[in-house]
DRENVEXKE-612818 format. One record per residue (C-alpha): residue in three letters; x negated, y, z; residue number from 1. Coordinates in steps of 0.1 Angstrom, whole numbers, plus 5000, padded with zeros to 4 digits. Layout:
<atoms>
['ALA'; [X; Y; Z]; NUM]
...
</atoms>
This chain:
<atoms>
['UNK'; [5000; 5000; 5000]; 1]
['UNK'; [4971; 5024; 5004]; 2]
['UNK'; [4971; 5050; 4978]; 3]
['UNK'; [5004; 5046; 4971]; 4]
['UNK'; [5025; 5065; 4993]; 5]
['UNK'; [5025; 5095; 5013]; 6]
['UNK'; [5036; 5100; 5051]; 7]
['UNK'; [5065; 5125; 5061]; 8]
['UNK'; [5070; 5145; 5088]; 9]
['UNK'; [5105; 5143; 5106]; 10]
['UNK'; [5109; 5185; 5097]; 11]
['UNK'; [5103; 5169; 5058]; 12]
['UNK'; [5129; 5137; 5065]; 13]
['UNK'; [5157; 5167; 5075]; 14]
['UNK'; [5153; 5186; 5038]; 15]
['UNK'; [5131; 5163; 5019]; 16]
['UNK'; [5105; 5175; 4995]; 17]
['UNK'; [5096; 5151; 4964]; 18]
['UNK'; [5068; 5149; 4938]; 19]
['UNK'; [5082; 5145; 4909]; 20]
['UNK'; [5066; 5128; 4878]; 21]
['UNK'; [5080; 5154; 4843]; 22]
['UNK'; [5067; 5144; 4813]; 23]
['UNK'; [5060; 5178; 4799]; 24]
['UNK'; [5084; 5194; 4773]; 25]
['UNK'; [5112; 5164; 4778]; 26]
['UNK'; [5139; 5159; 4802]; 27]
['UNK'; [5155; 5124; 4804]; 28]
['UNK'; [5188; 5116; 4818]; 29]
['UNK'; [5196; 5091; 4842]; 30]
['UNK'; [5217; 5061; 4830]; 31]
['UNK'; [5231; 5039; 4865]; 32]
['UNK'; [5251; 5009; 4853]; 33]
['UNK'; [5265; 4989; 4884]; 34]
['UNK'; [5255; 4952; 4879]; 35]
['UNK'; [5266; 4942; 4912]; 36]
['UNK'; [5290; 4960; 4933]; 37]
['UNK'; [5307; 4936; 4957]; 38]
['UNK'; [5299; 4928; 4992]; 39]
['UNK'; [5276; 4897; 5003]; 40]
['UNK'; [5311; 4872; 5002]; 41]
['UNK'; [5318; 4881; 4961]; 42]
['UNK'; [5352; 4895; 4976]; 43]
['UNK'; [5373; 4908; 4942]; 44]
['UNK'; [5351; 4888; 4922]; 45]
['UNK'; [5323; 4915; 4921]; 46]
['UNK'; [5283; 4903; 4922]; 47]
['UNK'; [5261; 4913; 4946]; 48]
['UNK'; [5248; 4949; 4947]; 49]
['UNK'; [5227; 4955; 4922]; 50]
['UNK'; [5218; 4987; 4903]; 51]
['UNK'; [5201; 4991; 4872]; 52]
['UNK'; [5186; 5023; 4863]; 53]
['UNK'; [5170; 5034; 4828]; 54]
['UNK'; [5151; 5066; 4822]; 55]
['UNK'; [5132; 5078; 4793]; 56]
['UNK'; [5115; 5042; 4785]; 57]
['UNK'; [5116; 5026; 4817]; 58]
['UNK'; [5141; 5008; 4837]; 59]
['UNK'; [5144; 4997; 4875]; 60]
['UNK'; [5165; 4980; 4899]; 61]
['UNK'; [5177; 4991; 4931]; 62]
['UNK'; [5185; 4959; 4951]; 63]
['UNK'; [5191; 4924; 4933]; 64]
['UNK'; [5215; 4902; 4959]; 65]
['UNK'; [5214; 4869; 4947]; 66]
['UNK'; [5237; 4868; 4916]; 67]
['UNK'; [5218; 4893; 4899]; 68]
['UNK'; [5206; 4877; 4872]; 69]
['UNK'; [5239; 4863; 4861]; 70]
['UNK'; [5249; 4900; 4864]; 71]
['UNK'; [5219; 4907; 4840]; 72]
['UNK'; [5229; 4880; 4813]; 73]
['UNK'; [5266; 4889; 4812]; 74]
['UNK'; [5260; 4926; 4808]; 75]
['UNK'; [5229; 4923; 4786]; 76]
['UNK'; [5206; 4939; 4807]; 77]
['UNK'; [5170; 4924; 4795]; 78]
['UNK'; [5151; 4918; 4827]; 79]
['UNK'; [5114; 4924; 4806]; 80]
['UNK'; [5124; 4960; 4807]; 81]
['UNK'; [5124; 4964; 4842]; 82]
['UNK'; [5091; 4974; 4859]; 83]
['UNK'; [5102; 4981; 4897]; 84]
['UNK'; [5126; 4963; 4922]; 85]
['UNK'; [5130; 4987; 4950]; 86]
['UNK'; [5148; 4966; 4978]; 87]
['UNK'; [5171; 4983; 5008]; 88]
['UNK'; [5170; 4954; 5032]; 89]
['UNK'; [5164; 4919; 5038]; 90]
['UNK'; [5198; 4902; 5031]; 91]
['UNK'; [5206; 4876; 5008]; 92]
['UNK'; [5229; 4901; 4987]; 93]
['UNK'; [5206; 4923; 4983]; 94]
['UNK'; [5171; 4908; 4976]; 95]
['UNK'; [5181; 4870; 4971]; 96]
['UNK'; [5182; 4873; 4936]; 97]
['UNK'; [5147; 4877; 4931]; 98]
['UNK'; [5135; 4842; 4933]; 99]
['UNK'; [5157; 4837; 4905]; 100]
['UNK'; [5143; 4867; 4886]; 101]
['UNK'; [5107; 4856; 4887]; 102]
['UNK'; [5110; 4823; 4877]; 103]
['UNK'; [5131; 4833; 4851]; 104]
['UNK'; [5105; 4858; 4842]; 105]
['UNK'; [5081; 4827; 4841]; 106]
['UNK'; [5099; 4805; 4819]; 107]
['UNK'; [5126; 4820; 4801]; 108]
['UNK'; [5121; 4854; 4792]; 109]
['UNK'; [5080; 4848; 4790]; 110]
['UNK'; [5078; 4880; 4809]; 111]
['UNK'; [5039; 4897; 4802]; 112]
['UNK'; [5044; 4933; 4817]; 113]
['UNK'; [5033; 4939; 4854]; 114]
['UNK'; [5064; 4939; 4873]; 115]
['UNK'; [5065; 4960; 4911]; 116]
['UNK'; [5084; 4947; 4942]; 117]
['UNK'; [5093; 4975; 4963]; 118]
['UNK'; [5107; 4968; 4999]; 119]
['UNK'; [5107; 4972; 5037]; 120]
['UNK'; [5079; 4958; 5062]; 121]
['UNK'; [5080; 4920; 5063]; 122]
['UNK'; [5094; 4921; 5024]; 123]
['UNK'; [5063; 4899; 5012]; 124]
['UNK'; [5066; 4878; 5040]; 125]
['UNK'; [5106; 4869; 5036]; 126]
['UNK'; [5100; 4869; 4999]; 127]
['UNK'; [5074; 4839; 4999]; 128]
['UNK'; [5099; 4823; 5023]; 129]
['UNK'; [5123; 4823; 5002]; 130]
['UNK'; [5109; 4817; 4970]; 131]
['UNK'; [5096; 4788; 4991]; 132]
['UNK'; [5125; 4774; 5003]; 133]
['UNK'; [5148; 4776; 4968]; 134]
['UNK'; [5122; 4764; 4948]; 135]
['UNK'; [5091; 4748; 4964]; 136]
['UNK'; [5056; 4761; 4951]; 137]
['UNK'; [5072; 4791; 4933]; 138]
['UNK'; [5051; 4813; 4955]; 139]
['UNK'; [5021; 4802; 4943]; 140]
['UNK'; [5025; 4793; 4909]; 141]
['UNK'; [5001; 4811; 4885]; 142]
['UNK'; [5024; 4837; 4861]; 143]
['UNK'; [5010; 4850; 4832]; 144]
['UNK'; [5024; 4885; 4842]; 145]
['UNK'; [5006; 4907; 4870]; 146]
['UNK'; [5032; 4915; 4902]; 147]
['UNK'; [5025; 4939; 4929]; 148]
['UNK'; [5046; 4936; 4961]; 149]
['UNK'; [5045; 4970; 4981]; 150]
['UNK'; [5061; 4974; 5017]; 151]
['UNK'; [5071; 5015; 5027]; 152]
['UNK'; [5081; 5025; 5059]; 153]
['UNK'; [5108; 5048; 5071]; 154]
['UNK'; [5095; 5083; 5062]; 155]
['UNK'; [5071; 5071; 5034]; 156]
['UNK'; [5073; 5087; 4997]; 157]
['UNK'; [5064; 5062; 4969]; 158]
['UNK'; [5052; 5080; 4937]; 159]
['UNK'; [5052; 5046; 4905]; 160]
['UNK'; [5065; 5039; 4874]; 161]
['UNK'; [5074; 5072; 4871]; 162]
['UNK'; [5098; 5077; 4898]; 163]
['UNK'; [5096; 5090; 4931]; 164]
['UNK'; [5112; 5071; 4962]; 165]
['UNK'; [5114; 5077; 4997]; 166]
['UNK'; [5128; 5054; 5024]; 167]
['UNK'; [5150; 5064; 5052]; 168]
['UNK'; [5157; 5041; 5081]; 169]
['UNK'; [5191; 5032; 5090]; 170]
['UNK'; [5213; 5010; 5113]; 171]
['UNK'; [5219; 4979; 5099]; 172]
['UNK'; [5204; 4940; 5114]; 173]
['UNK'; [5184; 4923; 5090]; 174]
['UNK'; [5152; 4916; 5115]; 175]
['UNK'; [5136; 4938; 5096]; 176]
['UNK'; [5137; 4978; 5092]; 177]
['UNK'; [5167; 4987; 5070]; 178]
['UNK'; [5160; 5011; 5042]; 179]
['UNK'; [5182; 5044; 5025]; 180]
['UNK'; [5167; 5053; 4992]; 181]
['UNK'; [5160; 5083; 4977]; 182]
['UNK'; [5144; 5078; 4940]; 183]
['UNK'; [5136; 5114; 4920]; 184]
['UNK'; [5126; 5114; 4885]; 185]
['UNK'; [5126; 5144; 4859]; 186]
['UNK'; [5144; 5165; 4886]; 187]
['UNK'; [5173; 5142; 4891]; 188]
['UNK'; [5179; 5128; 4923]; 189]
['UNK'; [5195; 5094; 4929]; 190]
['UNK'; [5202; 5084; 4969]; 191]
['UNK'; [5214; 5051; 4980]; 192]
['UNK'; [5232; 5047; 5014]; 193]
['UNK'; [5225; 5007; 5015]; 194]
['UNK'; [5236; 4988; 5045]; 195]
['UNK'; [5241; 5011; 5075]; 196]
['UNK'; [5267; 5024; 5104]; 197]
['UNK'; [5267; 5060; 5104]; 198]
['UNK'; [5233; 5080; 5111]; 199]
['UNK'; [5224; 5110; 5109]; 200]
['UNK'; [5198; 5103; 5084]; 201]
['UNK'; [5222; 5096; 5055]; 202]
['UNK'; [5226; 5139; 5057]; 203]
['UNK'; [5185; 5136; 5044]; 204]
['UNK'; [5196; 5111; 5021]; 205]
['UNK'; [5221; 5125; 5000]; 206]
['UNK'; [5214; 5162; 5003]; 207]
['UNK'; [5222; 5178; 4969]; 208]
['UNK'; [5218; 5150; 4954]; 209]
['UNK'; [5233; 5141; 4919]; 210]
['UNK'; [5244; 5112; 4926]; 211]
['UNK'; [5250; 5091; 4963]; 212]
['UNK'; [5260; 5057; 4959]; 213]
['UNK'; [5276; 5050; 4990]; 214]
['UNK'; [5288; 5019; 5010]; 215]
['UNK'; [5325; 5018; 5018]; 216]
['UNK'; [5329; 4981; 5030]; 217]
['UNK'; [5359; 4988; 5050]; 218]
['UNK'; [5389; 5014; 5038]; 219]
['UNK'; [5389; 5026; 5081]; 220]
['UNK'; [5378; 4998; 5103]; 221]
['UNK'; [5349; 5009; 5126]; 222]
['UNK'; [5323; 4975; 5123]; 223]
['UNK'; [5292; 4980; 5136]; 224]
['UNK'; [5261; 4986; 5109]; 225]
['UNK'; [5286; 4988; 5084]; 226]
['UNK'; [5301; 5021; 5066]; 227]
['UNK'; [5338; 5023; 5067]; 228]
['UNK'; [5357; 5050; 5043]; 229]
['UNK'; [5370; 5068; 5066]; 230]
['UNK'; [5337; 5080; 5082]; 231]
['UNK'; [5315; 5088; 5053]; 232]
['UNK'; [5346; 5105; 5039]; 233]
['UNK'; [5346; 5127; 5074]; 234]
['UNK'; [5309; 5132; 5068]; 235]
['UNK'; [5311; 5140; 5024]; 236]
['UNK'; [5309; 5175; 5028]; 237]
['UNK'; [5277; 5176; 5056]; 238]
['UNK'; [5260; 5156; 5030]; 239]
['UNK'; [5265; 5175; 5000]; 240]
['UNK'; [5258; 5155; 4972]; 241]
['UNK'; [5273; 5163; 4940]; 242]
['UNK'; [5288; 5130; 4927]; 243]
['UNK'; [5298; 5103; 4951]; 244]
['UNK'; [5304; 5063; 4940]; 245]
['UNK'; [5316; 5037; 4967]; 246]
['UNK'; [5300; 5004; 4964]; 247]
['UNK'; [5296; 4970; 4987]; 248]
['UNK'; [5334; 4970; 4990]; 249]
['UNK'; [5353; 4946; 5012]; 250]
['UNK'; [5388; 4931; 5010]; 251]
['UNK'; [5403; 4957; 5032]; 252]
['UNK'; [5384; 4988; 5013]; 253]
['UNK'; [5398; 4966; 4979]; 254]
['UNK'; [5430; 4968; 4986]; 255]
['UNK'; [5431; 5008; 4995]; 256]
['UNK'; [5420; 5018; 4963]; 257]
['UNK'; [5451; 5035; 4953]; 258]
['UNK'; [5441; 5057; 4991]; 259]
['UNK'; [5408; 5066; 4978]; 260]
['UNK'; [5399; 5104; 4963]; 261]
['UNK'; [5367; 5094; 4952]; 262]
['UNK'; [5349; 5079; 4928]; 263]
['UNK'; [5341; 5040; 4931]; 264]
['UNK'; [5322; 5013; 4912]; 265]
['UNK'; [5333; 4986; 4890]; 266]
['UNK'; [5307; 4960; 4880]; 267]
['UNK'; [5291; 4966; 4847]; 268]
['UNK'; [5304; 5010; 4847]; 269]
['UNK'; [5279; 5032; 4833]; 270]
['UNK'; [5274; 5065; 4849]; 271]
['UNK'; [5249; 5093; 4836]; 272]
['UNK'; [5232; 5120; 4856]; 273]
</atoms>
């Protein structure tokens, strides 16, 4: 991780400042297509969360829960393209998917472009076991493509592949610190609730963003380290981010829909910042 990132002070966490990588005379827009966005029990029929970005040339994911790469095939989203998984947290439907991805890499889509694993502490560690345990071997196995597996910390700016992301922690038990994401490219900004109850640090999250994907897993139940409706509703206006989309949705958020003001993802919508 040395070299990579960049520490933050708590004053810098409050109104975050972000290097930003422009590519001089051009400015991309932001496609966000929602590959997965159903809680970790498929309830609606929805994947897991998973988001996949594209900018300029490149593309990412944020998160890949374990029916990702089903996602990817039935949407037509070519996994060689992607050159960064940055991961929230250590659940099942939201990195679990990645064993999958690199074997496919391996043998299917002959992958041959270094590919970057972004996550929390522990990420390598819970990766390898898991990799490990669906598929024996697979940690060690020689690929004929280069990865790199970073871990951030809460507080930590990540400038690669062209984007910039910083990690926010948040309340959520996965044994392992739970990440909010903030990526920034060609002056867009992109913020990602993931798992959490309320905190306070969602307000550094989604400040002016253009874009907050937000978890809504109930409609108004209070369940602890989860984001009901209600609540982040309450809170919209404190954050102030310009567009809002509800994801990781539960039966009880599914079946208020018709309640709901704002905007909310549908697996395989397309939304441009």
């Amino acid at each position: 991780m040395e070299g990579h990132g960049l520490d933050l002070s708590h004053q810098a966490l409050l109104r975050p400042k972000h290097v930003t990588v422009i590519t001089p005379g051009r400015r991309h827009v932001m496609d966000v297509q929602f590959l997965g966005s159903g809680d970790a029990f498929g309830s609606g029929g929805r994947f897991n969360t998973c988001f996949h970005v594209t900018v300029g040339d490149g593309a990412f994911l944020i998160d890949c829960g374990a029916s990702s790469l089903i996602a990817m095939r039935k949407f037509g989203v070519d996994p060689n393209r992607i050159h960064t998984v940055f991961v929230s947290h250590l659940h099942g439907d939201h990195f679990g998917g990645l064993p999958f991805m690199m074997l496919d890499a391996q043998f299917y889509s002959r992958r041959s472009v270094p590919l970057t694993l972004v996550g929390p502490r522990g990420f390598r560690e819970r990766l390898t076991q898991a990799m490990e345990l669906f598929f024996p071997g697979s940690s060690v196995v020689q690929r004929k493509f280069s990865t790199d597996i970073i871990e951030i910390e809460a507080g930590q700016a990540i400038a690669i592949n062209g984007v910039t992301a910083t990690a926010y922690l948040v309340e959520h038990a996965c044994d392992a610190p739970p990440l909010a994401l903030r990526f920034t490219c060609d002056g867009r900004v992109l913020a990602y609730t993931g798992d959490t109850e309320w905190t306070e640090n969602l307000l550094a999250v989604g400040c002016d963003a253009d874009l907050l994907i937000a978890e809504a897993l109930f409609f108004e139940r209070k369940v602890k380290y989860h984001l009901d409706y209600a609540t982040l509703k309450a809170n919209l206006a404190r954050i102030g981010a310009k567009r809002v989309i509800l994801t990781h949705m539960g039966p009880e958020m599914l079946a208020q829909l018709d309640h709901v003001t704002e905007e909310f993802a549908e697996d395989g919508k397309v939304v441009r910042i």
